[in-house]
N, C-alpha and C positions, 0 to 999 in steps of 0.2 A: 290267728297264727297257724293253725290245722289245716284251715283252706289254702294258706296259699302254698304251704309243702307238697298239697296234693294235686295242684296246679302244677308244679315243677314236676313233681312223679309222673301224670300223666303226660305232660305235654313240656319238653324240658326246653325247646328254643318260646314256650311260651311263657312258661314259669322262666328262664333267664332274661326276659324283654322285661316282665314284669317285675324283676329285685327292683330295678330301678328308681320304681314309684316305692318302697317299701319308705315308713315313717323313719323318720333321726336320719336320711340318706343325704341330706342338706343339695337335692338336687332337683325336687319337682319343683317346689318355689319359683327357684331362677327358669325352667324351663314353660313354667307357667306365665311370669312375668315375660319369658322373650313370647311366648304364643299372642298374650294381651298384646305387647306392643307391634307386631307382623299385624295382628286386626285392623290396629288405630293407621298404620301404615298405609293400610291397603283403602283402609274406609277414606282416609283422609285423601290419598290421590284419587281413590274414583270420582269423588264429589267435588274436588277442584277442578275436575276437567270439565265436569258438565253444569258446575255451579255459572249461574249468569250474574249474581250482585256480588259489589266488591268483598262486601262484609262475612257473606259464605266463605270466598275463596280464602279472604284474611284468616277466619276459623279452622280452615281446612288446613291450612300450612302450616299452625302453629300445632295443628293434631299432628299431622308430618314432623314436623319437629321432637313433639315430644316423645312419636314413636321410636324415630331416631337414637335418641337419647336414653329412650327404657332398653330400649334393643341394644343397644352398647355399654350398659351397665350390666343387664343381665347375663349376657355370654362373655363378661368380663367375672362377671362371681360364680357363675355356672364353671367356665377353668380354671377357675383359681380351684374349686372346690374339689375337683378330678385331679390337678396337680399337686393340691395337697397331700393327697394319700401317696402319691410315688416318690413324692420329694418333700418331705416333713418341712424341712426347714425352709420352706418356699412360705409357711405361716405368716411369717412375721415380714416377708419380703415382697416389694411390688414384685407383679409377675413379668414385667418388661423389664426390671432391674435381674431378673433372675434369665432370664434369656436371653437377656444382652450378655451379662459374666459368661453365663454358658457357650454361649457361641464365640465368644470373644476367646472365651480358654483354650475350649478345642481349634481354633487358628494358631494358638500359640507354640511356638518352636518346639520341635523335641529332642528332650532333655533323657540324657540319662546321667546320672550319679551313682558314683562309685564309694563302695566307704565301709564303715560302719559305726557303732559306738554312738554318740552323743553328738558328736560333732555333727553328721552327716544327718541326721532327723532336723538341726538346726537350720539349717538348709533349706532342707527338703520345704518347712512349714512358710518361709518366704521364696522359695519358688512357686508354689502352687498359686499364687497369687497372678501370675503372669503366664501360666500355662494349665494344662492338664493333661497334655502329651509325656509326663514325669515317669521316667521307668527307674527305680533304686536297685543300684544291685548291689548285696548287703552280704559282706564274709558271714561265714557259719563255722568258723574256728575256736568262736568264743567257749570257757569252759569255767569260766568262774559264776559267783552269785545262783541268783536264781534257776540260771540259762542252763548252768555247768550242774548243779541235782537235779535238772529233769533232765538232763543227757544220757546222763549217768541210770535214774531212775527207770524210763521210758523208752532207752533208747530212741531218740529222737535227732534231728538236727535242734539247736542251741537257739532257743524263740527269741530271746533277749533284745538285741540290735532290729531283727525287724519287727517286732512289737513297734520298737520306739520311730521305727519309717512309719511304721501304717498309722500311727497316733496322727504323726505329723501332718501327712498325705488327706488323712481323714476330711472330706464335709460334713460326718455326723453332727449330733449338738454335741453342746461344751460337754455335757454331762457325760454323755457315752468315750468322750475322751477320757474325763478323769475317770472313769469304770473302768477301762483298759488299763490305768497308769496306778490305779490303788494297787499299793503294797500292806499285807498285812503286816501287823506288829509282832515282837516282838513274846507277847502272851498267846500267841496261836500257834499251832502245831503247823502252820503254814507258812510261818515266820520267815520272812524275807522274799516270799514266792509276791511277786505282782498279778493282778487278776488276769490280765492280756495274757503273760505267760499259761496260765495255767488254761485259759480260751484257748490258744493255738493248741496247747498238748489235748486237750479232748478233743479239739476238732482232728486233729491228727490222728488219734483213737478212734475214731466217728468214722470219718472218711477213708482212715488203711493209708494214706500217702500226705505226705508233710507240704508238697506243694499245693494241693488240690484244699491244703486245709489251709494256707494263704491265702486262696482266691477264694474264697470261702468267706473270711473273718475280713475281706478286703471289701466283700458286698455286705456285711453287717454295717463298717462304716466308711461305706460311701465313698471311695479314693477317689480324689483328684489324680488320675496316673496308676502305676500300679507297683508293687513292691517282689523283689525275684531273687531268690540267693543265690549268690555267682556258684553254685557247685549241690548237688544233692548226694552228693560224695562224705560221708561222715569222716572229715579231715581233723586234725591234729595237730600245730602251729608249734614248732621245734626252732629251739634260735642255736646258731655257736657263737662262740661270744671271741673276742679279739685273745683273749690267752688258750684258745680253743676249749675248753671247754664247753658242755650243749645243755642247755635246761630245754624240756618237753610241755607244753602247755600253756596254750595263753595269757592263761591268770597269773603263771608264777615270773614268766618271762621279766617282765620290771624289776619283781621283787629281787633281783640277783644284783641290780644297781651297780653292772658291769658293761662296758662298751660294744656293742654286739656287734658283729662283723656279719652276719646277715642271719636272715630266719628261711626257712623251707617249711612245706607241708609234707605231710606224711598222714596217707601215700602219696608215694610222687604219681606226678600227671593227671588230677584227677579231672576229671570230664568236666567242661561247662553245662552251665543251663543252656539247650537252646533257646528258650525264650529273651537267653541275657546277651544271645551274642545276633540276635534277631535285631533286637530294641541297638544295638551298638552300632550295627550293620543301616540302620536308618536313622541316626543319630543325628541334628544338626550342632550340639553341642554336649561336649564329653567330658564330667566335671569329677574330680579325684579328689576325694577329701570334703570339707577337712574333718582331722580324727588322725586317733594315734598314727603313727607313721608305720612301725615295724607290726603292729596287731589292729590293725581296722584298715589299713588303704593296701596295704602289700602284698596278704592275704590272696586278695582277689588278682591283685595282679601274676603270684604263682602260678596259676593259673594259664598256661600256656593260651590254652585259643582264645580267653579275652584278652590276653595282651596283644597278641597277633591281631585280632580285630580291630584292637583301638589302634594302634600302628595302621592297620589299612585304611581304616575310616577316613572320610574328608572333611569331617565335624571342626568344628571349632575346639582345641583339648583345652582346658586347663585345671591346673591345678593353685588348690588354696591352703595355702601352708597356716599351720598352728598361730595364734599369737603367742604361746609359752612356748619354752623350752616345757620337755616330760622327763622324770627322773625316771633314771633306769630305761628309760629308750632314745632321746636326745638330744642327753646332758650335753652342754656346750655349742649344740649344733644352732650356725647361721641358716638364712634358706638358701644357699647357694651348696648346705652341707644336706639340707633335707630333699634336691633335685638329685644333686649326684647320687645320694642313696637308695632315692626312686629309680630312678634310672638305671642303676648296677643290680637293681634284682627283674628290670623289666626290659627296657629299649630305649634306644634314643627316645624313637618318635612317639615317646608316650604323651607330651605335650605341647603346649605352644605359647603357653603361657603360665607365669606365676602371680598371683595376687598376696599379697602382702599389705599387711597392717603398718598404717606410719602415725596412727594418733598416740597419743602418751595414755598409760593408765596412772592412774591417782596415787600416791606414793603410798594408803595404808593399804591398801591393796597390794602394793609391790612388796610391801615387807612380811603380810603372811605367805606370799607367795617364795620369795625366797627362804621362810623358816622351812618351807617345805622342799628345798633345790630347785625352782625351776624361776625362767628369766625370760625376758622378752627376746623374741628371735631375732637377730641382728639382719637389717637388711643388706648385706652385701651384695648390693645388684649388679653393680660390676663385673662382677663373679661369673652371674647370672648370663647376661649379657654376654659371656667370653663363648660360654658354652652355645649358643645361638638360640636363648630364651627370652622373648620379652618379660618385663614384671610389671605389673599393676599395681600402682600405691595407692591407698586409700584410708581414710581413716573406720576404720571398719570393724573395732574392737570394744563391746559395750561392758562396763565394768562395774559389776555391781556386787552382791556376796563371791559372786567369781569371773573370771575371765571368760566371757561365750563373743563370738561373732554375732556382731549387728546382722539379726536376718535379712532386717529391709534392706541397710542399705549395700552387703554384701549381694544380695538377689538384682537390687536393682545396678550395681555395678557390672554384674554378670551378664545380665540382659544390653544394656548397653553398648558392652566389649563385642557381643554377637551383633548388636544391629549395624555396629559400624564398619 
């Protein structure tokens, strides 16, 4: 072990040629075994050329052969063994399966999605599947749970919502997802804090800047795409409500279970990311939603120069409306009431299309859902239609302890709509 540091000290392009040969390297092996077979290669065609009985030559070729054969095993474990270390999860997977995905992803369309909350990670984890051009741009309004004490605490932007992109977006292993997505209990002075959360707030500590601690926790796990909060503007999410009256903050905003007549940030006009209006700017498909209406998709559309963007863009837009109704943001509302509501805090041309749920959910499902106010969105497409929207019906709503959008076949829907 002594010599060969003093190899490196004195002579360091000689000590770096030599790690390689270093024991447990899982590299001289296969480099050994391609050397043997270039031998047998090389022995075997010299001696069939100058071989004169058939039974030489036959020998010769089948050494040809088997050099062949060692030589394309070897430089087959030889880079698998070098790929492994930059790409873990390449272990368990042929390496033509892993460069075929890869290359096939990076051709794939680009995507950007708009949103935040639960909905939009929903998403996001059956998009990555068909691309890795995925740019999220994720409101930073949020001020409840874990999100809203380290804002508060840390002065931070609100980690919450893109925690749950970057989970989604993720290639790490399963394991390093669920580490992101562990929530302490209850009996810990940490209680309610999720571990991702509290990863972005140190890296953010770490680094001095909230973005820089994205891109950061974005190369710990591996993104397919990248995850960008539409504003680094420490915003504020203020609703008035139809008897005017105004509640201030995102978390409390529902709990007034009053019909809101719109929401604003404060401060007004705050600056986009440019990286958010970059990705929009080369956009071939522009996707809003889904996730609350008036606190996860709207958010970012206050936002003056992303909405100006998505309006000038020539992307494909659309939007995917909720399968419920949400209490306390919209109670009663059809999707023809969840368009116009987009649209009266944004532009017309904020889309081009509406997707919509048409399979049935399960009646016990439907009845704790209404213990709680909320109903399935009525599709009044007609409606839709008058305003110069197309809609997409599909059965696209999977219903199990709760109402979430089919990733797959909402992703593979979406894809589709663009190829045609």
């Amino acid at each position: 072990m002594k010599k060969r540091f003093e190899v490196s000290y004195l002579n360091p392009k000689a000590g770096a040629f030599l790690k390689w040969f270093y024991p447990g390297m899982g590299i001289k092996r296969w480099i050994g075994l391609a050397s043997f077979a270039v031998c047998l290669l090389m022995a075997g065609a010299l001696r069939f050329r100058s071989a004169e009985y058939w039974l030489i030559r036959a020998f010769d070729a089948v050494t040809v052969f088997c050099g062949i054969v060692i030589l394309i095993l070897s430089v087959k474990r030889l880079v698998r063994s070098l790929v492994s270390v930059f790409v873990p999860s390449s272990r368990d997977t042929e390496l033509v399966d892993l460069l075929y995905q890869r290359k096939q992803l990076s051709r794939g369309p680009k995507i950007v999605a708009v949103g935040g909350g639960t909905g939009l990670s929903v998403l996001l984890s059956g998009l990555k599947e068909y691309s890795s051009n995925i740019t999220a741009i994720v409101t930073v309004a949020d001020d409840g749970g874990s999100s809203g004490r380290l804002r508060q605490q840390f002065d931070i932007l609100p980690p919450g919502d893109i925690r749950n992109c970057l989970v989604a977006l993720a290639d790490a292993p399963a394991l390093m997802r669920d580490l992101f997505q562990f929530r302490f209990d209850k009996s810990s002075e940490l209680s309610g804090h999720s571990f991702g959360n509290l990863f972005i707030t140190a890296m953010t500590r770490v680094t001095g800047d909230f973005e820089k601690a994205i891109k950061e926790t974005s190369k710990v796990l591996a993104l397919r795409g990248q995850v960008i909060p539409s504003t680094l503007t420490n915003v504020v999410l203020a609703a008035e409500y139809q008897d005017g009256s105004i509640t201030v903050g995102e978390d409390k905003i529902p709990k007034a279970r009053m019909p809101i007549r719109e929401v604003r940030l404060r401060p007004d006009n705050p600056q986009a990311t440019p990286e958010a209006l970059r990705a929009i700017e080369e956009a071939q498909l522009i996707i809003l939603g889904p996730g609350s209406l008036y606190t996860s998709i709207i958010p970012n559309l206050l936002i003056k120069e992303i909405t100006s963007a998505i309006v000038a863009s020539e992307a494909v837009k659309i939007y995917v409306c909720n399968v419920m109704t949400q209490p306390g943001e919209t109670d009663n509302y059809r999707l023809s009431d969840h368009v116009k509501t987009l649209v009266r805090h944004s532009h017309p041309g904020i889309l081009n299309y509406c997707v919509v749920n048409t399979g049935e959910i399960p009646a016990q499902i439907l009845r704790r859902y209404t213990q709680m106010n909320a109903f399935p969105v009525i599709n009044d497409r007609e409606n839709v239609h008058k305003m110069g929207y197309r809609v997409i019906e599909d059965e696209i709503a999977l219903a199990e302890s709760l109402i979430r959008h089919d990733t797959s076949r909402l992703s593979r829907l979406i894809i589709d709509t663009i190829e045609e």
